[in-house]
C-alpha positions in Angstrom: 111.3 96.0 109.6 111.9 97.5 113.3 112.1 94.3 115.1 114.1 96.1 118.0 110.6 97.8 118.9 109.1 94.9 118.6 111.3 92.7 120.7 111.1 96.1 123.6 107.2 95.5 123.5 107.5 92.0 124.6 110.0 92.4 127.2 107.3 92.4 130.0 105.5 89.2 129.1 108.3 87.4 129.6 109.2 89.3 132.8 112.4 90.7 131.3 114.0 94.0 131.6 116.0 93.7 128.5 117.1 91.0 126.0 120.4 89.7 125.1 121.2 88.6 121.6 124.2 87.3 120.7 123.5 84.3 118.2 124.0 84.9 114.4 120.2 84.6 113.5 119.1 86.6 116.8 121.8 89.3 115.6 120.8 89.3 112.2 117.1 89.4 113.2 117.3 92.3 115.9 119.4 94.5 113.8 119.8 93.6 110.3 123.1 93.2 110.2 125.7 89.6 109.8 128.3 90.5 111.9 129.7 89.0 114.8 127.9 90.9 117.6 125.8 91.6 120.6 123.0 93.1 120.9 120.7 94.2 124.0 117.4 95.7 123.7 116.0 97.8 126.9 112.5 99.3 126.5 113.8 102.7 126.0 116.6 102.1 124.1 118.9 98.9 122.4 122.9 98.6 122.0 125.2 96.8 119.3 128.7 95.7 120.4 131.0 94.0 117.9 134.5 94.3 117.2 137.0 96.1 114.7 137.0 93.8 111.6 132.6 94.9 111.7 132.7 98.1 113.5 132.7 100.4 110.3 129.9 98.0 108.3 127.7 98.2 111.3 127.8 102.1 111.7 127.1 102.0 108.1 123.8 99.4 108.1 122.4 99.5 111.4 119.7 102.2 112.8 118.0 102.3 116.2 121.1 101.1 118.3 123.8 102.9 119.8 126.5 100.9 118.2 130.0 100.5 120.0 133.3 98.1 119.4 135.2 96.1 122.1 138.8 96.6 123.2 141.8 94.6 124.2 140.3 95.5 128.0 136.3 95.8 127.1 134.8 92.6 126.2 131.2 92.1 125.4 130.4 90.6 128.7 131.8 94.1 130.0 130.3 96.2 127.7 127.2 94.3 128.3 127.4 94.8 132.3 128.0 98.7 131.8 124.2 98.6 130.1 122.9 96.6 133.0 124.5 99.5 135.7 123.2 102.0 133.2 119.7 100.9 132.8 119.4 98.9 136.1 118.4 95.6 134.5 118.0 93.3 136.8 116.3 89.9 135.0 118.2 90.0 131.3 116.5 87.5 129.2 119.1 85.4 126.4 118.6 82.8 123.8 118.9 79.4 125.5 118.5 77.5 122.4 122.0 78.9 121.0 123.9 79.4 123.9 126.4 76.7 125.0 126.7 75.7 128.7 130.3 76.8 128.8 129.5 80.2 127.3 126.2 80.2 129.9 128.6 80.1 133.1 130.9 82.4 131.0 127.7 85.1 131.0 126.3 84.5 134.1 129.9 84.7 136.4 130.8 87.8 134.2 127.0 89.7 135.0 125.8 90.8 137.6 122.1 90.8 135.8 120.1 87.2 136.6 120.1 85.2 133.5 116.5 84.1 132.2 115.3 81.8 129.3 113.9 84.1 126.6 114.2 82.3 123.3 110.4 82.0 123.4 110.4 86.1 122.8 112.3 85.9 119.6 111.3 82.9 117.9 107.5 83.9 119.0 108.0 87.4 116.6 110.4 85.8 113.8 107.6 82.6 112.9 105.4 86.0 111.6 107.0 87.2 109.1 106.3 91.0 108.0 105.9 92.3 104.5 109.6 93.4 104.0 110.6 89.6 105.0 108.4 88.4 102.7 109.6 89.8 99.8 113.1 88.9 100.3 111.9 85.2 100.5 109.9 85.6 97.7 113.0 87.1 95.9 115.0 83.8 96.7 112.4 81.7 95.9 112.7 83.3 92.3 116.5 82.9 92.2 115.4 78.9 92.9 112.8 78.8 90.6 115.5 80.0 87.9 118.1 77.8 88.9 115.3 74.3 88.8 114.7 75.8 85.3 118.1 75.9 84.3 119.1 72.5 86.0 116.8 70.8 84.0 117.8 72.2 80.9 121.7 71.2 81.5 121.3 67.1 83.2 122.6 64.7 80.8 123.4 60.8 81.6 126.4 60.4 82.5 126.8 63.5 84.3 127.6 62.8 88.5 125.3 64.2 91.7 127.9 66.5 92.5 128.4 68.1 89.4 125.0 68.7 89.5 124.9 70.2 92.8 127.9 72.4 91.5 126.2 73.6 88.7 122.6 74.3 90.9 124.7 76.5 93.4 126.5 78.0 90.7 123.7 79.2 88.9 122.0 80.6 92.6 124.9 82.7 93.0 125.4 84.0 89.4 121.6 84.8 89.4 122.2 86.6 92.7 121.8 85.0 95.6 124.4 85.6 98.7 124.8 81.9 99.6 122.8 78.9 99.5 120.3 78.2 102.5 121.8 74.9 103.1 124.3 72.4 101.1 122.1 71.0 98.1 120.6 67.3 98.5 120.9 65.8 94.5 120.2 61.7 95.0 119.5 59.4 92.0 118.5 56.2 91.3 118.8 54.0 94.1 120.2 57.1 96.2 116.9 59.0 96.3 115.4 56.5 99.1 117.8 58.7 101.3 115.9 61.4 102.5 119.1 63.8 103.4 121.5 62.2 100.8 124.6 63.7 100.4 125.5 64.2 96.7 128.1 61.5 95.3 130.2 60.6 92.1 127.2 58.2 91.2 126.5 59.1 87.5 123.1 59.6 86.9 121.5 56.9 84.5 118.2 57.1 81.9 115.5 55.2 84.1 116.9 57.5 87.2 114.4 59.6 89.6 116.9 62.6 90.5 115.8 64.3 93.8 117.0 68.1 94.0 116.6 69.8 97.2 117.9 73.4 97.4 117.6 77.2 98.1 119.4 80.1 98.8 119.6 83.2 100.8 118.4 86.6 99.5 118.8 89.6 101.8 119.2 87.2 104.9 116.3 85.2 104.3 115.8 81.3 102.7 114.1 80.1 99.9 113.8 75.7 100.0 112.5 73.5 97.3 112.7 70.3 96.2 111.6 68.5 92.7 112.2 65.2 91.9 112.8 64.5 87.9 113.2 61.7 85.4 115.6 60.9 83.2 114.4 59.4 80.8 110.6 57.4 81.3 109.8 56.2 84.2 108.2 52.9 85.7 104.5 52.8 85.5 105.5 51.8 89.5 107.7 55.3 89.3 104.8 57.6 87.9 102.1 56.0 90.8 104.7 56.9 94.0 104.7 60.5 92.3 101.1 61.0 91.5 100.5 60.1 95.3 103.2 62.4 96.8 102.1 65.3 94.7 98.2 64.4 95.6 99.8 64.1 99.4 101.7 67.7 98.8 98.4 69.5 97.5 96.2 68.0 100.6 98.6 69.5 102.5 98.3 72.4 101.2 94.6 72.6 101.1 95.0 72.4 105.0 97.4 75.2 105.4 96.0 78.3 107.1 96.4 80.2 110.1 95.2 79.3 112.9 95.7 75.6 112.8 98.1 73.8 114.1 101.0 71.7 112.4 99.8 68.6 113.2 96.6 68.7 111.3 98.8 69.7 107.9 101.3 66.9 108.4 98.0 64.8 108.7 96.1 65.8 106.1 98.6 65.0 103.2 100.1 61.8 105.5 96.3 60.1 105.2 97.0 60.6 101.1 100.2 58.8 101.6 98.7 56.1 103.8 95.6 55.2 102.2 97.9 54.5 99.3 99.8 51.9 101.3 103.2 53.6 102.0 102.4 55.1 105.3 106.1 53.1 106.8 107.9 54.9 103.7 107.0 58.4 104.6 109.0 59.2 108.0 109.9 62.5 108.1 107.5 65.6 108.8 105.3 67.6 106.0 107.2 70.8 106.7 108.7 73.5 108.6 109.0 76.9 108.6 111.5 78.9 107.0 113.3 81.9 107.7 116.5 83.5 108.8 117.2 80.4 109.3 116.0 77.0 106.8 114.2 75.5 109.9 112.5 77.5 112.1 109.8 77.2 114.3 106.5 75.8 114.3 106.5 72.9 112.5 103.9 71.0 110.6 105.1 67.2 111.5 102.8 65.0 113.6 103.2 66.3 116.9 104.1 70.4 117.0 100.5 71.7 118.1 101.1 75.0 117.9 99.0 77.1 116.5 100.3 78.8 113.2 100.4 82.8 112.8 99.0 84.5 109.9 102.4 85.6 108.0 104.2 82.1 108.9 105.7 80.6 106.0 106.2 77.0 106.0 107.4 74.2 103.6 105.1 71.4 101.9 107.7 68.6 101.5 105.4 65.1 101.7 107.7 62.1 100.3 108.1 58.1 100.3 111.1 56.6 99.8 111.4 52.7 98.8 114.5 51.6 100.2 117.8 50.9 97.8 115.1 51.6 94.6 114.2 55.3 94.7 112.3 57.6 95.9 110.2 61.0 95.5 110.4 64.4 97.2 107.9 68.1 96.3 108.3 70.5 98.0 107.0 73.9 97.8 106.8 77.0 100.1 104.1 78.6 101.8 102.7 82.1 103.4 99.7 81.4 105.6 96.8 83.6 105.7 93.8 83.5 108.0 91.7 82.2 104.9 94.3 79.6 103.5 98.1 80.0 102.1 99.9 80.9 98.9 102.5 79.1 97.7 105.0 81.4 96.3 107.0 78.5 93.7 106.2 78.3 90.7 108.3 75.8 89.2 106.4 73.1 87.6 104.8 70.1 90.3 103.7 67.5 87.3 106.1 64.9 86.6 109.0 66.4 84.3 110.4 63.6 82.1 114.1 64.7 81.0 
């Protein structure tokens, strides 16, 4: 996982005589390394500046970069000039899509380098993902897997959203995860029409959908699922919405390969939903990619048409949600290959009656 030879490589597409990285997932990326930090890469060589409560971890993790800490009269935007005199940069490219427009006159008065939008650069080499990545998302996709497994065996009635969303995060961590990839989404009953709930103190009932949405972070990378359950049967009304979001999720799938773009995925499993007759109750898009970062970049929704790279690996998340009744979320994950995709969860897609 060299990415700082990679990033070097692209430096003279985008015009560039170094990059600037200075954003948590643009550190972590370039280096390998949570900190908080800079980092610039120059075609013959790349530099990591951080401070004293990271300067021992970073000598200890980080290879390729000539690694130094900041001082009560060396900031980064000085340490960062001293590499532009060094290497005579001239055009320094930076992440635009992280960078605040206070901090961006803060940079640009402090530099004598000209400033130029490069978060193309990185987010063009982090939507491939290479083999090492890939098995540190498949890892936390495991941890998930376990956790879906366990949640299911411990929901009782009576038993609140949040204490389920305690015990799903609880059970990432104990089964090794570093963190979660974003807070949890539980939503029950009535609850589950919200796409992006926000687990409550509603107790969960017999008759309930439950809608868990979760992941975690393994080695710096996400996992991301969701799986809605019932407790207790369902309405006949209950088992149709499902059967047509999982037929919606595995169209989706079908269509998933490099080389296409986003927009044909999101369609192919929004006709399934439409042709059903609950096209208005499916708003959101099919999926994203995931990363570093839960949302990355491209997207399969109905209008990203870029084209997807072989080693992308995007969520399958198709849904409809009846408003103040309930409503039904799968989602899976997905590595694209130029003949199709595998979809590394493995928890159970068929309706799971608790």
């Amino acid at each position: 996982m060299d990415h700082l030879k990679q990033i070097a490589a692209k430096l003279p597409e985008y015009g560039i005589d170094a990059m600037l990285l200075n954003s948590e997932p643009g550190e972590f990326y370039a280096v390998g390394f949570h900190g908080e930090g800079n980092v610039v890469v120059t075609p013959e060589k790349s530099f990591y500046f951080t401070d004293s409560r990271y300067i021992e971890a970073a000598h200890a993790l980080i290879g390729g970069a000539e690694i130094a800490m900041t001082g009560h009269s060396r900031n980064y935007r000085a340490m960062v000039q001293e590499v532009i005199d060094q290497c005579g940069i001239k055009k320094l490219g930076f992440e635009e899509g992280y960078l605040s427009v206070a901090a961006y006159q803060s940079w640009e008065e402090g530099l004598t380098a000209q400033l130029v939008p490069a978060q193309a650069l990185v987010d063009g080499l982090r939507a491939a993902k290479d083999q090492e990545e890939l098995d540190r998302m498949r890892k936390a996709q495991e941890i998930t897997d376990l956790a879906f497994d366990l949640i299911c065996k411990f929901i009782q009635p009576g038993m609140t959203e949040q204490e389920i969303a305690a015990r799903l995060q609880y059970e990432m961590l104990r089964l090794g995860a570093e963190k979660m990839s974003f807070d949890p989404i539980v939503a029950s009953g009535p609850n589950g029409s919200k796409p992006h709930a926000v687990p409550s103190a509603r107790k969960v009932q017999r008759g309930d959908f439950i809608t868990m949405d979760f992941g975690c972070k393994y080695g710096g990378y996400c996992s991301d699922m969701t799986r809605t359950v019932a407790l207790g049967e369902p309405t006949d009304e209950m088992k149709k919405v499902y059967a047509i979001v999982l037929e919606a999720q595995k169209a989706g799938i079908a269509a998933t390969r490099a080389g296409v773009t986003g927009k044909s995925i999101d369609a192919a499993a929004r006709k399934v939903i439409e042709d059903a007759g609950y096209g208005e109750n499916f708003g959101h898009g099919y999926g994203h990619s995931v990363g570093i970062e839960i949302h990355e970049s491209p997207n399969a929704n109905m209008r990203d048409e870029t084209l997807m790279p072989v080693g992308a690996v995007v969520s399958a998340e198709p849904g409809i949600y009846l408003p103040g009744r309930f409503g039904v979320r799968i989602e899976d994950v997905t590595i694209l290959t130029e003949d199709g995709c595998i979809d590394i969860t493995r928890s159970p897609k068929e309706l799971i009656i608790l």
